[in-house]
N, C-alpha and C positions, 0 to 999 in steps of 0.2 A: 793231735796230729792225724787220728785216722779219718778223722771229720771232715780234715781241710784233703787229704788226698781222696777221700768219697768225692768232694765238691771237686776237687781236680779235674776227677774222674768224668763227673758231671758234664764239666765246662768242657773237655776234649768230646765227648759225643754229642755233645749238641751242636758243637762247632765242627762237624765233622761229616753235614748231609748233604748226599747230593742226589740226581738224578736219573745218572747213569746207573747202569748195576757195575758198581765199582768193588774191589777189592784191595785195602792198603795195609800194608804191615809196617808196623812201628816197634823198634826196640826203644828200650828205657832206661836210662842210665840215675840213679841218686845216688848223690857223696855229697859232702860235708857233714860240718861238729852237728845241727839238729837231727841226722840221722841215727845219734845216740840215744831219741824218744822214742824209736822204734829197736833198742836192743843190742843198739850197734852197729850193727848194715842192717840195707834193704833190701830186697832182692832188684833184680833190673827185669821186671817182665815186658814180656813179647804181644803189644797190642795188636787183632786182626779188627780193622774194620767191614763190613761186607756191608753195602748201602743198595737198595732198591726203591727207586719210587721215593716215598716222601718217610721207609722205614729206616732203620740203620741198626745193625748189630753188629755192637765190640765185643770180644771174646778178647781177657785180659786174664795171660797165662805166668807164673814168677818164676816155673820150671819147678823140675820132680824135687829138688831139693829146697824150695821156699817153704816155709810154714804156709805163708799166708795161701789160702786154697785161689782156685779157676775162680771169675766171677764172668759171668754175659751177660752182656747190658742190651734191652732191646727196645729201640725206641719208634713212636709213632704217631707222628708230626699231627696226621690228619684225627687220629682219635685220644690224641694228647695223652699218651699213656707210654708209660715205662713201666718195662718188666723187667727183675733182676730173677738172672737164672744159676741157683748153686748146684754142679754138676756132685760135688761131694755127695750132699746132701740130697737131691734131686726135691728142691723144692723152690717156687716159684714167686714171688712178692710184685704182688702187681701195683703200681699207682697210677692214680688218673686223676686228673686237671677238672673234671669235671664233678666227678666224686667228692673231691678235698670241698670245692664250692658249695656241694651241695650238705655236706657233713659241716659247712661253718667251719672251716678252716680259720684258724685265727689271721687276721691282717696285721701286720706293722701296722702301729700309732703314727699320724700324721706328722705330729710332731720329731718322731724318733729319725735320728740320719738313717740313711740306707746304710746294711751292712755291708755293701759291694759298692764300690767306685773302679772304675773304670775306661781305659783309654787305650785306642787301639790310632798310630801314625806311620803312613811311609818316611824313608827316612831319605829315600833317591838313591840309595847305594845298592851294589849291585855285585852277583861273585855267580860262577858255574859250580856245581857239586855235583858231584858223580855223571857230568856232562849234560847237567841240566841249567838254563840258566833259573836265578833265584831274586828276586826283589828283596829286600828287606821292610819289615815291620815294625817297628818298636813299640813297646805296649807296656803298660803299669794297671796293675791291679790290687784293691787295698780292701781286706775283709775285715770287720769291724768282730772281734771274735764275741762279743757279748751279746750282741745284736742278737748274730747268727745263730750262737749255740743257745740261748736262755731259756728258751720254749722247754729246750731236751734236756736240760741242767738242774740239780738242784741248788733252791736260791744260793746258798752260802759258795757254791761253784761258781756261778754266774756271777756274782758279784766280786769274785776274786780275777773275774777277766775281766773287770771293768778297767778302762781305758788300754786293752790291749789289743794291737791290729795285728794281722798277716800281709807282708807285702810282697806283690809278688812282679818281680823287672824282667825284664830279657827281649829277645828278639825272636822274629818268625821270618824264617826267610822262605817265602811263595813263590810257589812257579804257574806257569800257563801249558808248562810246554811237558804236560802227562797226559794220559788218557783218562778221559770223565773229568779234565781240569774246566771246560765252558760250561758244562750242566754244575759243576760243583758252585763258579761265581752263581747262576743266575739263582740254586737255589739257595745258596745260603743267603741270600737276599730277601726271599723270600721265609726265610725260617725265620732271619732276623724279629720279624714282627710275629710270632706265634708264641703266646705265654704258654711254657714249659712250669714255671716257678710250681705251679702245683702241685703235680705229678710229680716231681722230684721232692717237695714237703713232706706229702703223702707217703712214700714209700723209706723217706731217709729219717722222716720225721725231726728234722731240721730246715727252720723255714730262713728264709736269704732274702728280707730284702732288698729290693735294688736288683735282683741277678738280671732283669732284665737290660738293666744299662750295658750288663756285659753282653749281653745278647746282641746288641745292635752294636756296642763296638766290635763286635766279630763280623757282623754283616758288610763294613767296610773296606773287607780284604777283598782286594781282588785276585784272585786264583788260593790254591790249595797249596796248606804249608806243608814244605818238606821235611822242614829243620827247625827243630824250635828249640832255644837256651834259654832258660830263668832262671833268679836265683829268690828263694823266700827268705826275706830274715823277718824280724819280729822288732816292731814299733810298741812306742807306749811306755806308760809308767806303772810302775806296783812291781809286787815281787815275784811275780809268774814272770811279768814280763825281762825282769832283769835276771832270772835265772833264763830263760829261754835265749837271750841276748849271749848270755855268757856261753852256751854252745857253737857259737856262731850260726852262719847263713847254709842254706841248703840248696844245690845247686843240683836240678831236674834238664837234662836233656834227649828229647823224642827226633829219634831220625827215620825217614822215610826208608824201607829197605828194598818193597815191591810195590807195586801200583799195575792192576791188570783190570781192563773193559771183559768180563767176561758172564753173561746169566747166570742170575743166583736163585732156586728155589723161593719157592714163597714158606714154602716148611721152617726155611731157618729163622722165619720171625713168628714162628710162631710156639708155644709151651708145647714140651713133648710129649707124650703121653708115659705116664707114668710117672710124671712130678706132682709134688702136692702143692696145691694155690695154700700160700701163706697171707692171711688176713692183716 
């Protein structure tokens, strides 16, 4: 489960750049029965996006009382590189797209499905929220968990998620009508085509493929989601899958709470001093 809300994670900042120097805050909502694989509950932490250029830094907070600590995701389109930054810790884990290539990063078998499928459709419907008007999206996403995970699994683990997937449904409902909403269309269009998949391998040491399919079905939105509802339940046969089933589905919803056009330092994408680069 922490694996699949890492890639969550993933998938929310990468689909999340634009041009402006924008700043958006996002609250988090998890409940249901799969939140019992995390102890119980979750926390509901408070995403800050802060986007400049073609970088983007999410600072994802759970509040004083979460276990789970601050994580900052900083990412960077043009040098294909994501740093994760633990403010606990003050230590830095950089990955790059370029690096993992050149380290012979393993590739998916031609033969093997991709671990990620992928669909992102308008649906025509339409509703105002918080007096903004909002399109609607519908989207399915299907993670093949043995794909994904077997690289960073030991065999006998890998082979016990054989035939089990993550699926993940809901809706995204976009708007046009925020500030940084015209630079966010043209560049997520433009992001759409940049392989990330490496830099995210490298650093999570879990390789995905396919994520690029989901990459381009993100590029298809047009304008910037405000509100987004999913819910994951868990496909497949064996007995991971049929205990994970018997939790039931887990339902994630991310709401827009601010949105401001305002200059951001160039400081904040960059490591601070006095953190230690983690290898």
């Amino acid at each position: 489960m922490k694996r699949w809300l890492a890639t969550l994670l993933v998938f929310a900042v990468c689909s999340a750049v634009v041009r402006a120097d924008v700043t958006v805050v996002q609250t988090t909502t998890i409940e249901g029965g799969m939140a019992a694989l995390a102890g119980g509950s979750l926390p509901s932490p408070t995403i800050t996006s802060r986007i400049k250029g073609m970088r983007s830094r999410t600072d994802v907070d759970a509040g004083a009382a979460a276990a789970a600590p601050a994580v900052i995701t900083i990412t960077d389109l043009s040098a294909k590189q994501i740093i994760i930054l633990r403010p606990d810790q003050k230590t830095a884990t950089i990955g790059s797209a370029a690096a993992s290539a050149a380290a012979g990063a393993p590739a998916a078998p031609a033969a093997t499905a991709p671990a990620v499928e992928a669909s992102v459709k308008p649906t025509g419907k339409s509703q105002v929220i918080d007096g903004i008007k909002c399109d609607e999206y519908a989207f399915t996403t299907t993670m093949d968990m043995a794909a994904a995970t077997g690289a960073a699994m030991p065999p006998e683990a890998a082979a016990a998620m054989q035939g089990v997937k993550m699926a993940m449904v809901g809706s995204m409902w976009v708007t046009k009508d925020v500030p940084g909403a015209a630079d966010y269309v043209a560049y997520q269009k433009a992001a759409a085509s940049i392989d990330m998949s490496g830099a995210a391998a490298g650093i999570s040491g879990v390789n995905l493929p396919g994520m690029e399919k989901m990459m381009r079905a993100m590029g298809t939105i047009d304008g910037m989601a405000y509100l987004t509802e999913m819910t994951l339940k868990i496909e497949g046969i064996g007995q991971i899958a049929d205990m994970m089933r018997q939790m039931g589905p887990m339902k994630i919803t991310l709401r827009t709470t601010s949105v401001k056009a305002e200059p951001l330092s160039d400081d904040l994408y960059k490591v601070p001093e006095g953190y230690t680069i983690v290898k």
